[in-house]
N, C-alpha and C positions, 0 to 999 in steps of 0.2 A: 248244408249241401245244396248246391241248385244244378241246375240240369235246360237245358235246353237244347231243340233238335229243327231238324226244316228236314226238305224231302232227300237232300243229298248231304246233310250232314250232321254231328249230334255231339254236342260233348256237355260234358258233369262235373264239375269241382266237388270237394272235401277239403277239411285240414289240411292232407297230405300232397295234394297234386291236383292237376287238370287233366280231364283225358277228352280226348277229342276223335270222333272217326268222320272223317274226308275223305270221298273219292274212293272208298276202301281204303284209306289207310288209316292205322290209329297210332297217335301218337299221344304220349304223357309228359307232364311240364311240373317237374316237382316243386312245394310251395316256396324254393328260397332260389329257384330260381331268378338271376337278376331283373328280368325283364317280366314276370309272374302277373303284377297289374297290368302293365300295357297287352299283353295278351287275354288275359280274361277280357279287358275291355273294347277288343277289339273282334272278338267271340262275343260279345253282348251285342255289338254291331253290325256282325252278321259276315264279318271280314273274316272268315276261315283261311285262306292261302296267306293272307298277312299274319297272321299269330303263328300259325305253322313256319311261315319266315323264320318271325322272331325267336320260335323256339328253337331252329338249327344254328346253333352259334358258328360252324363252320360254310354254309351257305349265305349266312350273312357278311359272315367275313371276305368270301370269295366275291360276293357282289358289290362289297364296300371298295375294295383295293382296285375292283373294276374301274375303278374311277379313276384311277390314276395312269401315270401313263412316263413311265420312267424308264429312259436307256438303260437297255443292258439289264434291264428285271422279267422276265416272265413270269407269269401266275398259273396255271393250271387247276385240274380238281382230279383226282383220282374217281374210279367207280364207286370205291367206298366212299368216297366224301373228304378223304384228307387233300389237306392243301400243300401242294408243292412249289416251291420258287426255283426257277432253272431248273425241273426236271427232280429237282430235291427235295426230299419229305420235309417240311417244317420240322423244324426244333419242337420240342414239346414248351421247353421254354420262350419261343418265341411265341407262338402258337397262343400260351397262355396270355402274353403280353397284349398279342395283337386283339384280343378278347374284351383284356382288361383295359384297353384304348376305347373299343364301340360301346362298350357299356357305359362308361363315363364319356362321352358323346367326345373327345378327343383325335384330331388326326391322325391319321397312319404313316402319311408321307414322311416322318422322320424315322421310323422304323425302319420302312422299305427302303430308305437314303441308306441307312443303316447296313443293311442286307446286299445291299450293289455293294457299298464298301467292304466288307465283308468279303466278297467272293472275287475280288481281287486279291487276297492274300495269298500268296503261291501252294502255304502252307494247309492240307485239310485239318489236320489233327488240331494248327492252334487255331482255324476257324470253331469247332468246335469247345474246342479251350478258352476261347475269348466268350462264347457266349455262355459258355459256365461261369466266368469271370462275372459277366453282367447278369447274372440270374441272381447273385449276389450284391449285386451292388446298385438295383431297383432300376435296371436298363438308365444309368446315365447316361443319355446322350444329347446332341446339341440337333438343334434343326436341317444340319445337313449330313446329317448321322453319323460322324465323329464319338471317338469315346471320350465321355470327361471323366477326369479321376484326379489326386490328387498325390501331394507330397511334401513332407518336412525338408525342412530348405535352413540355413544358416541365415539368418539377414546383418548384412554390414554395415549398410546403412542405408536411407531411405533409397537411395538408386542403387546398390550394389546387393543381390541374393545371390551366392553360391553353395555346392551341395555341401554336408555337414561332415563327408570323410576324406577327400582331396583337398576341398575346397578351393579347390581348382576348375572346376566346369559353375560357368554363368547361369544362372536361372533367374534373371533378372525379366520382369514382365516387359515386352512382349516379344521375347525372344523367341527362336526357333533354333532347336538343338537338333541334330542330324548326326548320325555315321550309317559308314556300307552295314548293310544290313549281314555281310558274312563276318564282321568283326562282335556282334553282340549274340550272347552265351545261348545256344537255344535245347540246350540237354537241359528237359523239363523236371530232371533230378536233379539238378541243383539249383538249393535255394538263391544262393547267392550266386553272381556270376556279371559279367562285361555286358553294357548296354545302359539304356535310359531307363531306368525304373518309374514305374507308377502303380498305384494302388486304391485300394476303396476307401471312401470315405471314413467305414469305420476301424480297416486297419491302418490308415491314416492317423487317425483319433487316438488312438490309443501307442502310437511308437512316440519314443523322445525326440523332442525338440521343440520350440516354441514358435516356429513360423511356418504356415501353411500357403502352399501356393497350388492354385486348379491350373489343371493339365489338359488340353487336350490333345487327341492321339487316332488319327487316321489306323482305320481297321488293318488295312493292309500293311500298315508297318510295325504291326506286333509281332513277335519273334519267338516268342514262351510266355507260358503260363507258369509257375514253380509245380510240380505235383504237389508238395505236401503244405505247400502255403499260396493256396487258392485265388487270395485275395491283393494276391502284388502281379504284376506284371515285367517284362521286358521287352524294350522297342528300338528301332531304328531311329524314329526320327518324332521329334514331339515342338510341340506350341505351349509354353507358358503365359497363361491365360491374365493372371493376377492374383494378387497377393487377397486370401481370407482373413480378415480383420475379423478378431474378436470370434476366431474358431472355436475358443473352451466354451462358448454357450451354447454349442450346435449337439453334443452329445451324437446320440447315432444318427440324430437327424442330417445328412447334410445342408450345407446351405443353400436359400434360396441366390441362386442366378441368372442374367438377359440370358447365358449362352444355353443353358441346361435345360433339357427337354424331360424332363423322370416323371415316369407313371406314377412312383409313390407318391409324390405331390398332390397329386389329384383326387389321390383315395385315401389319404388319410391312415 
């Protein structure tokens, strides 16, 4: 246990936690907390309002995004401390992301790309449907916050990919497939249904066929989520990205890409 105090303020470690009292306020920093060293040793330093920083993950985050400065995003802070965009409480899943970004010293800005495109979708429900989609699927997205995801594709031959039950629609890289977004299915009870499909990497992984092609998919032209199968989606309009070579080695990990921006990468 160590302990150390000055005339305005006093904090004590253990196994369990750091406690600190500033200013009259006391706050506790439990020991797996991510940032746990940098804190005590910025309390050995004598830096009390810095460690107190570090230990508010959501005042850090609010001070982090400060940085940024992107059309059509607003930030805010509620009195409690939560973080709002446009007026809207953070996702809990977002929220976690945006966390799991500043701890692994990682940008934000593709997040918050993210979140602009997002709140162009007309739709609220699949707004929050797509980001249950990606709470699943390790927030893939691309630097301009695009969703990437993936699909089994029929391949003809080295220039010719079409889908594997018409085979009739092109998915040849680097195509852009489109329709009116009132033509594709958006009753989230059915699984199957009209539109561009796309899905995660690991429902991906596991449907038949031998050729895999990454997608990616502007937020705003998602159109459903399925209820009862989470991990596929449908869209109006999508980018086929390229063809994954030698996907059977990728297992649930998906594959490393220039376009893909994914948290799990970085934490292992």
């Amino acid at each position: 246990m160590g302990t150390n105090s000055d005339q305005s303020a006093f904090f004590c470690t253990d196994e369990a936690e750091i406690t600190i009292i500033h200013n009259g306020r006391l706050v506790t920093i439990p020991a797996d907390h991510s940032k746990h060293d940098a804190i005590w040793m910025a309390l050995q330093n004598g830096l009390y309002d810095c460690a107190i920083l570090m230990s508010d993950r959501h005042e850090q985050l609010a001070q982090e995004v400060a940085k940024y400065s992107i059309d059509g995003l607003e930030l805010s802070k509620t009195i409690d401390g939560k973080i709002l965009f446009n007026n809207r409480r953070m996702s809990l899943h977002v929220g976690e992301k945006a966390i799991e970004l500043l701890d692994n010293n990682m940008p934000l800005r593709p997040l918050l790309l993210f979140l602009r495109n997002l709140q162009q979708n007309p739709d609220m429900d699949v707004q929050e449907d797509l980001l249950n989609f990606l709470a699943v699927n390790d927030f893939a997205i691309d630097n301009k916050g695009m969703v990437i995801a993936w699909k089994k594709v029929l391949k003809l031959d080295a220039n010719h990919y079409v889908d594997q039950w018409t085979k009739q629609l092109d998915y040849t890289p680097p195509k852009t497939l489109t329709m009116p977004r009132e033509c594709v299915e958006k009753d989230s009870s059915n699984s199957c249904g009209r539109g561009f499909h796309f899905a995660t990497w690991r429902y991906t992984y596991n449907y038949g066929g031998s050729t895999v092609v990454e997608l990616q998919v502007h937020p705003k032209h998602v159109v459903s989520i399925p209820r009862h199968e989470r991990e596929k989606g449908r869209c109006s309009d999508m980018k086929i990205v390229r063809e994954i070579p030698d996907w059977e080695q990728y297992n649930d990990i998906p594959p490393s890409s220039p376009s893909i921006f994914q948290v799990s990468r970085f934490t292992g």
